[in-house]
BAFI-3210 file (N, C-alpha, C; in Angstrom, 3 decimals, decimal comma, padded with zeros to 6 digits):
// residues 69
n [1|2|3|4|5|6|7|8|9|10|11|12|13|14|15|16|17|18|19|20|21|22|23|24|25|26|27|28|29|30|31|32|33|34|35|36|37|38|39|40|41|42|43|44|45|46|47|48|49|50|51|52|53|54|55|56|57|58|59|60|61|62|63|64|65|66|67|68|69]
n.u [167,190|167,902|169,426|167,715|165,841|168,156|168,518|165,702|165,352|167,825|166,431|164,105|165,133|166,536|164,294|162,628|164,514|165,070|162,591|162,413|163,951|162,970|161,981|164,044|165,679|166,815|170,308|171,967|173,316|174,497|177,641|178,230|178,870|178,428|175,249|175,576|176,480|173,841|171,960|172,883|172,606|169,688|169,224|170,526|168,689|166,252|166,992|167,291|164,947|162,436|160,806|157,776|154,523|152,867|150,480|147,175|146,036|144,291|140,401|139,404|136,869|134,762|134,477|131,200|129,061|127,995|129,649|132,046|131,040]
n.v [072,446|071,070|069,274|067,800|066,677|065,020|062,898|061,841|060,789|058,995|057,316|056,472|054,954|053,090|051,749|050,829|049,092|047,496|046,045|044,871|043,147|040,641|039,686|039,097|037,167|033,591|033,181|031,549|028,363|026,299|026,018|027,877|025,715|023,630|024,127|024,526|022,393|020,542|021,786|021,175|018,427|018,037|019,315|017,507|015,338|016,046|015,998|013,858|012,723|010,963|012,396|013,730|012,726|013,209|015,332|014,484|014,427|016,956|016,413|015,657|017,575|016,729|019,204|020,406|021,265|023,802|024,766|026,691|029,234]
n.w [219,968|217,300|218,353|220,065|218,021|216,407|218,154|218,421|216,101|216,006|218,145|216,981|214,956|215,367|216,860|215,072|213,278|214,800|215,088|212,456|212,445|212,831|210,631|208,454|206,157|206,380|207,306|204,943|205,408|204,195|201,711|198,605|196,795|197,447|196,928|194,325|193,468|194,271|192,510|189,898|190,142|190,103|187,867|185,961|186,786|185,395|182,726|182,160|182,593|181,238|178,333|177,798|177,179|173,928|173,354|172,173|168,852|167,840|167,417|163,708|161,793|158,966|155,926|155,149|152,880|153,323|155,677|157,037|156,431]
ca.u [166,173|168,821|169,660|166,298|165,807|169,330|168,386|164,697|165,991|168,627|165,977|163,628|166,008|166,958|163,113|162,594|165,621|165,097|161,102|162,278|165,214|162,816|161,310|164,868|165,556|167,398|171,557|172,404|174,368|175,374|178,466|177,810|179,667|177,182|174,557|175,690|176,035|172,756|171,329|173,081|172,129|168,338|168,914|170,735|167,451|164,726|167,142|167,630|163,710|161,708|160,091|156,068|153,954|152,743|148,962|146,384|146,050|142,778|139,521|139,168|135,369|134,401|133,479|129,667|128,776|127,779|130,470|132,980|130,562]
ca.v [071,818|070,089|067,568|066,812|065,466|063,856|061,940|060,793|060,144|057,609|056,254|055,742|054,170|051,529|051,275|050,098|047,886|046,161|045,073|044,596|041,956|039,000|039,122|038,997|035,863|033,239|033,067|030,253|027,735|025,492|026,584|028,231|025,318|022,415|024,814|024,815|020,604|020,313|022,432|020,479|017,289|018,363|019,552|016,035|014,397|016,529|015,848|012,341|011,869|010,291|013,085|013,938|011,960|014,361|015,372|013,586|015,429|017,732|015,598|016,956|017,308|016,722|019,983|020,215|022,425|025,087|025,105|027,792|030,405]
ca.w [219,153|216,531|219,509|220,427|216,786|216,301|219,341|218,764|214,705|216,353|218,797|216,564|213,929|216,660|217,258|213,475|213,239|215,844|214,308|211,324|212,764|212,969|209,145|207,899|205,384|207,189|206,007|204,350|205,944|202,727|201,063|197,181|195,952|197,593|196,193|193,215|193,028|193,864|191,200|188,614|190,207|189,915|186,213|185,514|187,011|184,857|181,339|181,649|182,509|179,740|177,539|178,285|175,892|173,338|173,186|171,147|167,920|167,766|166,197|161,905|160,813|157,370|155,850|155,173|151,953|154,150|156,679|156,980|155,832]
c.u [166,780|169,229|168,793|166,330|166,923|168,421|166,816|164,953|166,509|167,761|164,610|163,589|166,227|165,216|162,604|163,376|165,095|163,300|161,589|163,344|164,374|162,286|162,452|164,857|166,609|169,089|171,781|173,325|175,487|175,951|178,221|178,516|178,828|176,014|173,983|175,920|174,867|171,925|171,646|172,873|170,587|168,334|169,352|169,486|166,700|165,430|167,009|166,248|162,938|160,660|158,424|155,464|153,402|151,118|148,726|146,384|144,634|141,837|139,434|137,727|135,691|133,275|132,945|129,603|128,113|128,878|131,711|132,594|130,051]
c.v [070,762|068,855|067,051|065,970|064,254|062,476|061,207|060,676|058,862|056,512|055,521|055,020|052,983|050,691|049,621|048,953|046,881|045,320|044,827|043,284|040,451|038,841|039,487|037,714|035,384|033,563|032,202|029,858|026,943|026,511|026,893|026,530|023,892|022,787|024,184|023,173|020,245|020,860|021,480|019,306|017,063|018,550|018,070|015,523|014,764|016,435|014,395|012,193|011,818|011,771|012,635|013,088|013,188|013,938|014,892|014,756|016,090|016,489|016,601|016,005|017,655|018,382|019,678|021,479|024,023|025,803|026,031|029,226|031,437]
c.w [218,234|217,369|219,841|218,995|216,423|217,332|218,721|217,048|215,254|217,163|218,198|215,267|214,399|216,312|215,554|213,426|213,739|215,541|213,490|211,194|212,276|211,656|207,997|207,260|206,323|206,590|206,182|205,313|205,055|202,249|199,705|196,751|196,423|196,928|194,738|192,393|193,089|192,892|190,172|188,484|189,388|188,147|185,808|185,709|185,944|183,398|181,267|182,049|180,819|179,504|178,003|177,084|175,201|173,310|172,054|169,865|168,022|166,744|164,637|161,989|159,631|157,638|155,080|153,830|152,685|155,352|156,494|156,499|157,017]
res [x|x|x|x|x|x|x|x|x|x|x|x|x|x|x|x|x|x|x|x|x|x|x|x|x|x|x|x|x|x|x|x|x|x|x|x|x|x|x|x|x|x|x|x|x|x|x|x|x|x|x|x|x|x|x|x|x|x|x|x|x|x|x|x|x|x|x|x|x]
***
């Protein structure tokens, strides 16, 4: 009985594996160290761009002798 299970454990350990092969992430081909230049390229680009313009300021109403009550 202990060998029947060993056995359909291992075959259907294989079974699994082997679906679960094709929704693996791909592996990298670029070296960490090209990686790791382009990252700092990208951050160089997004410091040296020109600052966002800053939002309009909110409109101010005149308060009204009743207002805020």
């Amino acid at each position: 009985m202990k060998d029947f299970m060993i056995e359909y454990v291992a075959a259907r350990q294989a079974e699994l594996r082997a679906a679960a092969r094709p929704q693996l992430r791909p592996v990298r081909t670029s070296p960490a160290r090209q990686r790791l230049g382009w990252w700092l390229m990208e951050l160089g680009l997004r410091l040296a761009a020109p600052p966002a313009p800053a939002p309009a300021p909110a409109p101010r109403f005149r308060e009204g002798p009743l207002q805020g009550i």
